[in-house]
N, C-alpha and C positions, 0 to 999 in steps of 0.2 A: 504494500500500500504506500510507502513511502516510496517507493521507485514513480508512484503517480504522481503524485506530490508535488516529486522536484520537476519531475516534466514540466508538469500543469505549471510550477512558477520557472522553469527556464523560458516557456513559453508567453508565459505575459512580462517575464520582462526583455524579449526579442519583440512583441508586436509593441509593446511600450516606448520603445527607442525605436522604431520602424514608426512610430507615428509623427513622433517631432524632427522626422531626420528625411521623411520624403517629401519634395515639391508640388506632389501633385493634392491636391483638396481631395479627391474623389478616394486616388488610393490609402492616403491618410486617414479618411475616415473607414476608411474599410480594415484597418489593421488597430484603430479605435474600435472597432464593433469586436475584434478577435479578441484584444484586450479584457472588455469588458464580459467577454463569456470565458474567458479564462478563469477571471476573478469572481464569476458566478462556479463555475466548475472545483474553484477553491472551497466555496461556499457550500458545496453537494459533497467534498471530501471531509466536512468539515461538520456535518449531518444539518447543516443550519439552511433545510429546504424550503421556508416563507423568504430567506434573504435570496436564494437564488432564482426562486422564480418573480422575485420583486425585480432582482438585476438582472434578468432576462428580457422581463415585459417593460420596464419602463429603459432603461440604458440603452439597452441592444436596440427596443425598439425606438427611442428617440434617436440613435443614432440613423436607421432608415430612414428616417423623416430627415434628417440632416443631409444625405446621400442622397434624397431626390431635390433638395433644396440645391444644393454643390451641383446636381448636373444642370439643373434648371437656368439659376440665375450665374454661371461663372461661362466666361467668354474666355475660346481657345486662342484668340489673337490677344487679349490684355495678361492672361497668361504667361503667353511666349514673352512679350515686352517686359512687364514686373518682371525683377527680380525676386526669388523667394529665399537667398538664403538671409539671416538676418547677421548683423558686423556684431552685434555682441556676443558672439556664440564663448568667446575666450572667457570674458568672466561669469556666464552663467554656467561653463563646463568648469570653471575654478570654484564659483559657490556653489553646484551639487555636490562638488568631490569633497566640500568641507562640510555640506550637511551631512551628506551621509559618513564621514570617518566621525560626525558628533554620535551620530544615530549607534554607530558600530563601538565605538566607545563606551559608550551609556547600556548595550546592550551585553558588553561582557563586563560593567559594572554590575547588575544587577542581578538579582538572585533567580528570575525568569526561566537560566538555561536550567538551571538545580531543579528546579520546579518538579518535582512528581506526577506523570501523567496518568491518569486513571483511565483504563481503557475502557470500552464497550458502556461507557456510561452516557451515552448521547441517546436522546429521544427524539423523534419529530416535535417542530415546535408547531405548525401552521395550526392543531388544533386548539393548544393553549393559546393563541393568540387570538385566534378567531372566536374563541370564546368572553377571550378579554375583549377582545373591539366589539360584541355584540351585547355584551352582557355590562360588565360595569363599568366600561367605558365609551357604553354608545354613545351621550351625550359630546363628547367632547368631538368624537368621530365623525356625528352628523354637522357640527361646527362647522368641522374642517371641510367637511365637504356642502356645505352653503357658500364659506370665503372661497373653494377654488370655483364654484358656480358660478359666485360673484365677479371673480377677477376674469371666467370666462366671457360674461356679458359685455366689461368695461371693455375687452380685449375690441369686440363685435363691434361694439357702438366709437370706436375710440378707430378704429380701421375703416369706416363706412367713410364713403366721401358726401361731402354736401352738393347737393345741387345747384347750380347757379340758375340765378333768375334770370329770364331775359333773353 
């Protein structure tokens, strides 16, 4: 199981650097859509099956709506013309390399690696959850979903053009 593991993260972190490192929009986002079901696939290795099909249906899927939007509105002649690499690539490759030796630091400071793993003790969450969003937390849930109702309509009326008179 662990032999999946590393794959699963050699593999999001190859579509990860494949995503900021290609010029094209379209293929960028297509190794963004890889990414993010990698790290849903992390989530299914990980028995945490409400987060992976959350990061399946909303991520992945936002990404396709990204990918029709890229092929739609991006012009193959303004393409060729821009430039896409960007000039600061030197100090944003100097400050990952110094976040991550903080990151890598702090993680063999900490008691994390020692940690005791207790196996086979992983349940499906989706039903405890779906019990908490329906049960004692429906009020707040139905909240959430009146604001994004709401912010749908503003979206509507806030995109419409006005007619001109005349």
């Amino acid at each position: 199981m662990e032999i999946v593991f590393y794959l699963t993260a050699l593999l999001l972190l190859f579509s990860s650097v494949m995503v900021v490192t290609q010029k094209s929009v379209f293929t960028s986002a297509l190794y963004l859509a890889v990414a993010l079901s990698m790290v849903a696939a992390l989530f299914v290795l990980l028995n945490a099956d409400f987060l992976a099909a959350v990061q399946i249906l909303l991520y992945v899927g936002g990404i396709l709506v990204l990918l029709a939007f890229a092929v739609m509105l991006s012009s193959v002649e303004q393409a060729k013309r821009e430039t896409q690499v960007n000039e600061q690539w030197l100090p944003s490759l100097m400050i990952s390399f110094g976040i991550l030796l903080v990151l890598l630091v702090s993680l063999k400071r900490s008691s994390f690696l020692e940690a005791e793993i207790q196996k086979n003790h992983f349940y499906p969450t989706t039903e405890k959850i779906g019990h908490l969003l329906l049960g004692e937390l429906a009020l707040p849930f139905e909240v959430v979903s009146l604001v994004l109702l709401a912010s749908l309509v503003g979206a509507i009326l806030f995109s419409k053009k006005e007619k001109i008179d005349g």
